[in-house]
C-alpha positions in Angstrom: 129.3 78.0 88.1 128.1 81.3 88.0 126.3 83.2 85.0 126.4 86.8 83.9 125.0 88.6 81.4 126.6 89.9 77.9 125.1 91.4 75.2 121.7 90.3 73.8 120.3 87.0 72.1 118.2 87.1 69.0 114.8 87.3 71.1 115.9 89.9 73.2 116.7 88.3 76.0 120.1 88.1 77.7 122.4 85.1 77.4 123.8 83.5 80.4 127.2 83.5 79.6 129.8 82.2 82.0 131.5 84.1 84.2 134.8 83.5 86.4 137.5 84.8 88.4 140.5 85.0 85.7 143.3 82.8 87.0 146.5 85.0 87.3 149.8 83.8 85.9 152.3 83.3 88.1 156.5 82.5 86.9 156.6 78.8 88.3 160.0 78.5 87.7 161.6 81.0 89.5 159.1 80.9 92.8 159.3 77.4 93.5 162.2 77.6 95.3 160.6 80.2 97.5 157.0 78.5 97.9 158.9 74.9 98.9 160.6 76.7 101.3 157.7 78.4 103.0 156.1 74.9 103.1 158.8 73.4 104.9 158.5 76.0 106.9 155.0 75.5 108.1 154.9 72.1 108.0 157.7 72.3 110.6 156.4 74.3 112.7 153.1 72.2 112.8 155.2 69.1 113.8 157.0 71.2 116.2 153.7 72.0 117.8 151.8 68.6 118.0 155.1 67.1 119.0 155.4 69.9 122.2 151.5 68.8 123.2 150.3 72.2 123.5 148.6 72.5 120.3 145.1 72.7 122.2 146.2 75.7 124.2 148.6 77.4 121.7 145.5 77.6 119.5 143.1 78.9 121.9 145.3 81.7 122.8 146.1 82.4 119.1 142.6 82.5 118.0 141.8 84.9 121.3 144.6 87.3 120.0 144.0 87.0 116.5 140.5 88.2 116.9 142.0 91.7 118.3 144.7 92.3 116.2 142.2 91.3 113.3 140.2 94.6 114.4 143.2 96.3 115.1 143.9 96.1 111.2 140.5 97.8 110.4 141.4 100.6 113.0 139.7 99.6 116.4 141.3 98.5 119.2 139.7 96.3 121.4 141.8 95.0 124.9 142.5 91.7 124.6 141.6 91.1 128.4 138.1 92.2 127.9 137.7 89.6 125.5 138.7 87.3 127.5 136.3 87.9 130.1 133.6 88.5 127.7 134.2 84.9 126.1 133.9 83.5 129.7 130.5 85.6 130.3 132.4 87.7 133.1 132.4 91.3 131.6 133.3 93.6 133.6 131.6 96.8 131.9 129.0 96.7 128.7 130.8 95.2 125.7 131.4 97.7 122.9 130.3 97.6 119.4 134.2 96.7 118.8 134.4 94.0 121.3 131.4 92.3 120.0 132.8 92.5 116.3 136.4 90.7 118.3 133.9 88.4 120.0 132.9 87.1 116.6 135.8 87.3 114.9 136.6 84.9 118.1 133.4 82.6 116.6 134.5 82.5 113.5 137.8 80.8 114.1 136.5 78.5 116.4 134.2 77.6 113.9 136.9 76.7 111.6 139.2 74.7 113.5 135.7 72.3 115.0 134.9 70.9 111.9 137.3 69.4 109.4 139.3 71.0 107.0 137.6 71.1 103.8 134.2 72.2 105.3 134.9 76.5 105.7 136.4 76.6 102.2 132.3 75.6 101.2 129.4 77.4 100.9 127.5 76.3 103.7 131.5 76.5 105.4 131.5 80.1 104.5 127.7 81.0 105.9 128.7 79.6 109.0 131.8 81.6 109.6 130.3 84.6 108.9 127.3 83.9 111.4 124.5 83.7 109.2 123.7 80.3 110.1 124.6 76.5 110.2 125.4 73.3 108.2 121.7 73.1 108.2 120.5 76.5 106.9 123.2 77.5 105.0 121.8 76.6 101.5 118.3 78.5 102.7 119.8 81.8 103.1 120.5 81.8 99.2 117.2 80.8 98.0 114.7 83.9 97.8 111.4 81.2 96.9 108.2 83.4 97.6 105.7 82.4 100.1 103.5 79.9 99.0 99.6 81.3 98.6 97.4 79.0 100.8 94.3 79.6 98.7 96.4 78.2 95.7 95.3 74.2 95.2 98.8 73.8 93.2 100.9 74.8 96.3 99.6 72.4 98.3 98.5 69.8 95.9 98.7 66.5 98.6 95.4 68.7 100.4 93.8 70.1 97.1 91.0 67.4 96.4 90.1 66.8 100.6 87.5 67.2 101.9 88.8 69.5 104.6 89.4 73.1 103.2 91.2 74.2 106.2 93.9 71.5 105.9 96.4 73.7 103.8 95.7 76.6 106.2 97.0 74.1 109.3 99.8 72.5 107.4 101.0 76.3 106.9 100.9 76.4 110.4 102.7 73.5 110.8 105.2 74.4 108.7 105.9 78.0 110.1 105.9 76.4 113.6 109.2 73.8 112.3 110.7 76.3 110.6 110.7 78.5 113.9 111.8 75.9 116.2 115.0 75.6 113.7 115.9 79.1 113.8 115.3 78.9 117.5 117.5 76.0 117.7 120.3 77.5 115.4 120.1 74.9 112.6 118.3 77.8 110.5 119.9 81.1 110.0 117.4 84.3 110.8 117.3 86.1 107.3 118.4 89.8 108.2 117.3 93.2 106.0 119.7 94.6 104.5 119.9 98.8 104.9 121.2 100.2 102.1 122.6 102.9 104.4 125.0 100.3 105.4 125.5 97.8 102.6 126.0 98.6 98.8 123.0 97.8 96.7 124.7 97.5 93.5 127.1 94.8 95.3 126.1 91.1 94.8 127.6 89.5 97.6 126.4 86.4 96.9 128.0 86.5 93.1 131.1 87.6 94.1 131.0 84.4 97.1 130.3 81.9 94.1 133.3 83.4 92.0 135.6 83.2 94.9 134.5 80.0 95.8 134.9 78.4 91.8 138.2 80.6 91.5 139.7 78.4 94.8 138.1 75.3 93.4 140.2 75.9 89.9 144.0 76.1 92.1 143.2 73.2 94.0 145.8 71.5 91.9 148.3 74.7 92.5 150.9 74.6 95.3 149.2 75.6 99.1 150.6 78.3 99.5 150.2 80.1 95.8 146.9 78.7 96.0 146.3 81.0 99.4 147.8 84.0 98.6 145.8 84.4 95.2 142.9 82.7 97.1 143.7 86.2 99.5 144.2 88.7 96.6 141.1 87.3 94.8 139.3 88.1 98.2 140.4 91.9 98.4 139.5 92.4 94.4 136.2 91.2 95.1 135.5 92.9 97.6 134.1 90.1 100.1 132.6 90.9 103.3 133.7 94.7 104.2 132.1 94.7 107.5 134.0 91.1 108.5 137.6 92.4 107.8 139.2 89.0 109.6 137.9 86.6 107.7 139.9 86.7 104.3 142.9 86.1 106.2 140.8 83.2 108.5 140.1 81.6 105.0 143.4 82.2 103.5 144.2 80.2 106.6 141.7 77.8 106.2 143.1 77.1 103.1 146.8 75.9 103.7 144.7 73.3 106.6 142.8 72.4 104.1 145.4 71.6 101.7 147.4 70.0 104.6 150.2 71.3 105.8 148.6 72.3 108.8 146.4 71.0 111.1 145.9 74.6 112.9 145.5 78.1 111.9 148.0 80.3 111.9 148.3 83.9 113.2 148.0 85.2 109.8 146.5 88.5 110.9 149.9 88.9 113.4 151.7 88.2 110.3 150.0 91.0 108.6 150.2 93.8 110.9 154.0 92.5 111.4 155.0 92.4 107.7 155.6 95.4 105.5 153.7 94.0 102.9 150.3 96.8 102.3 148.4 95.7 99.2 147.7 98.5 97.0 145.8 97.0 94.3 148.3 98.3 91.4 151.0 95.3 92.8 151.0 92.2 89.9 151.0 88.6 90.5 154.4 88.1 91.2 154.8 91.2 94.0 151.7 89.7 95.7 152.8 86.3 95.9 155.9 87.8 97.6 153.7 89.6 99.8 151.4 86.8 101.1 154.7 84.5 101.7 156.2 87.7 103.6 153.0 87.8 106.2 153.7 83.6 106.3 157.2 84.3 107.3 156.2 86.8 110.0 152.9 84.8 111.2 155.6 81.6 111.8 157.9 83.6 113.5 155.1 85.5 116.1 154.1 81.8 116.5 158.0 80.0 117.5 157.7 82.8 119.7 155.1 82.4 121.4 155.5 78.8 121.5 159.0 79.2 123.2 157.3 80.9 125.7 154.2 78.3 126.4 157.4 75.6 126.6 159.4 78.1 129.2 156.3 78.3 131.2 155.1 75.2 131.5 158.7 73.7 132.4 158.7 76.3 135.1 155.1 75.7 136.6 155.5 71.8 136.5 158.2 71.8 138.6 155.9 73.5 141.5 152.9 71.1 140.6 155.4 67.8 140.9 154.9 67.9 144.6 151.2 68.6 144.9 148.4 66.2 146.3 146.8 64.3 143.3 143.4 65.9 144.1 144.5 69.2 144.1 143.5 71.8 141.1 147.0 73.3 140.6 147.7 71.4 137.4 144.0 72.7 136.0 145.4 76.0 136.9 149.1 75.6 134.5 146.3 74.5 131.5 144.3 77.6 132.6 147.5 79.5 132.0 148.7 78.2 129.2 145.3 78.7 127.3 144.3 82.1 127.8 146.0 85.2 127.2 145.5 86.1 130.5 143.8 85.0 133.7 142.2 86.7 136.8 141.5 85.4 140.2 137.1 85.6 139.3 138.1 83.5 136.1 140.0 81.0 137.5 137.5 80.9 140.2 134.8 80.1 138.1 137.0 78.1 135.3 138.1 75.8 137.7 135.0 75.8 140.6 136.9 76.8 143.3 136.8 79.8 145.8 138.8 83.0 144.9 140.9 82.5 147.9 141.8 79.0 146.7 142.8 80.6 143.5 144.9 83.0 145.6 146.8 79.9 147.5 147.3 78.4 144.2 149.0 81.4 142.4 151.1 81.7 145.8 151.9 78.2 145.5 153.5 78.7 142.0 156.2 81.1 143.8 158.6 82.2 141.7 157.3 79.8 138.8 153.6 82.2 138.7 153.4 83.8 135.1 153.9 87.8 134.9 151.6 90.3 136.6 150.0 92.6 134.1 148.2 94.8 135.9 150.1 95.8 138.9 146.7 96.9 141.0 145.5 95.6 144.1 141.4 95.8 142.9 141.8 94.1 139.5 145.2 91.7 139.1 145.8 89.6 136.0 148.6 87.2 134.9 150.0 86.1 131.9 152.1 84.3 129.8 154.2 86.9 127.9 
């Protein structure tokens, strides 16, 4: 529960008075129809998906295009095959400022689909997907304890009666030295300052975190999908997390998994830019509602799509790997394909531990069955499924 402060008790000091998200009210009866029939919707498709055994690839190629039509949104485009070969530690030129953003973006849905569903819609969920830190050191970041003063006997009490003075001063050591080998090994997060040329002072992140947070605990007992879209709308009034625009729409996501009737995320952010639905702030309950089950509708349909063609494909190139020796890394290559937006000869080379020319006999192997060609240059060739 979080606390704020209204008016003033009888000693002067200031009352911590309760302080929530208010719940907004929603016409039950006349949106039911509409939110059963987005369910059904979803959970379709997610049985459609497990049942055509490409869930592992569909997602990673989802997440990898998510992540740049997430930063498309905010105004920066970032190619979608750079990201690619920056995930794979193959850049071909210095990443951007926009590609690293896409590159965590990237992170943060990853992040979300390798633990189980309840976990990102938590606190130490929600430090994670924003990169602060782990499991571990979520809880740490929130806690602003001061340095304990190693002259003071009460700090260290277990050392204030020995005989050795310089006992505390070692176990401060000690303790620095563990608490450095945790951020080292990622189970701390590194507190960052904060510029106030860059972040709002006046804005309590960490306030607004705990009211979004209690407001999705309160509709855990609403429908998934209402519970989503005014877990979303609660997200753009508060104001969460300016500089991370993709991951109101990651938890929104994170959300309907959660609640299960998913066990995947879906392309939301697709959905999005697809839909005409732009929230203005001025829209009520009812017109939002509508809008967040318009960007579902769009972010199902992007996703048959691109299913239909992951089915095509693989139908296609299975039909050239039926012949080939049982030791041979053609089928590796079909996964390769049907997991990545797009793949180059240096990437499958070093994907699949081969030579670049056995990449090369592979893709001519394929034939007629190889995906598309998206680059059409003789110095830098890419395929893709699309």
């Amino acid at each position: 529960m979080v606390f704020g402060s209204r008016g003033l008790d009888f000693d002067g000091t200031e009352p911590l008075i309760p302080k929530s998200y208010p719940l907004p009210e929603l016409p039950w009866e006349t949106i039911a129809g509409r939110l059963e029939q987005i369910t059904i919707a979803i959970m379709r498709f997610d049985a459609r998906l497990e049942a055509s055994g490409l869930s592992a690839g569909w997602q990673s190629r989802c997440d990898m295009t998510e992540a740049v039509r997430a930063l498309l949104l905010d105004g920066h485009l970032v190619d979608v095959g750079d990201l690619v070969l920056h995930d794979a530690g193959m850049d071909v030129r210095h990443p951007t400022h926009e590609l690293t953003r896409a590159a965590a973006a990237l992170r943060s849905r990853r992040t979300a689909m390798a633990r189980k569903a309840p976990w990102p819609v938590s606190i130490d969920g929600l430090a994670a997907l924003r990169g602060i830190g782990g499991v571990a050191g979520a809880g740490t970041v929130r806690s602003k304890g001061k340095r304990p003063n190693p002259d003071d006997d009460e700090a260290y009490p277990a050392y204030a009666n020995d005989a050795d003075p310089w006992k505390a001063h070692f176990a401060e050591i000690d303790a620095l030295l563990d608490r450095t080998s945790k951020v080292l090994a990622g189970e701390t997060p590194l507190p960052k300052g904060r510029s106030h040329l860059v972040y709002d002072p006046d804005v309590d992140e960490a306030e607004n975190e705990d009211l979004w947070l209690d407001f999705v605990k309160r509709t855990s007992h609403w429908p998934a999908v209402a519970a989503a879209a005014v877990a979303w709308n609660a997200w753009l009034d508060l104001n969460l997390y300016t500089r991370l625009p993709w991951l109101g729409l990651t938890m929104a996501a994170s959300i309907l998994r959660a609640r299960g009737l998913t066990a995947h995320l879906l392309p939301l952010a697709a959905g999005f830019k697809q839909s005409k639905f732009r929230p203005q702030g001025r829209e009520g309950p009812r017109e939002k509602l509508d809008g967040f089950c318009q960007v579902i509708e769009e972010a199902l349909a992007i996703a048959n799509k691109d299913l239909d063609r992951l089915i095509l494909a693989r139908e296609l190139m299975n039909r050239a790997t039926a012949q080939c020796r049982s030791n041979s890394k053609l089928p590796e290559l079909v996964d390769l394909f049907l997991s990545r937006p797009l793949v180059t000869v240096p990437l499958g080379a070093k994907l699949l531990r081969v030579t670049p020319k056995a990449v090369d006999l592979m893709l001519a192997q394929l034939g007629g069955a190889r995906p598309r060609e998206l680059t059409g240059r003789t110095r830098y060739r890419a395929w893709g499924i699309v």
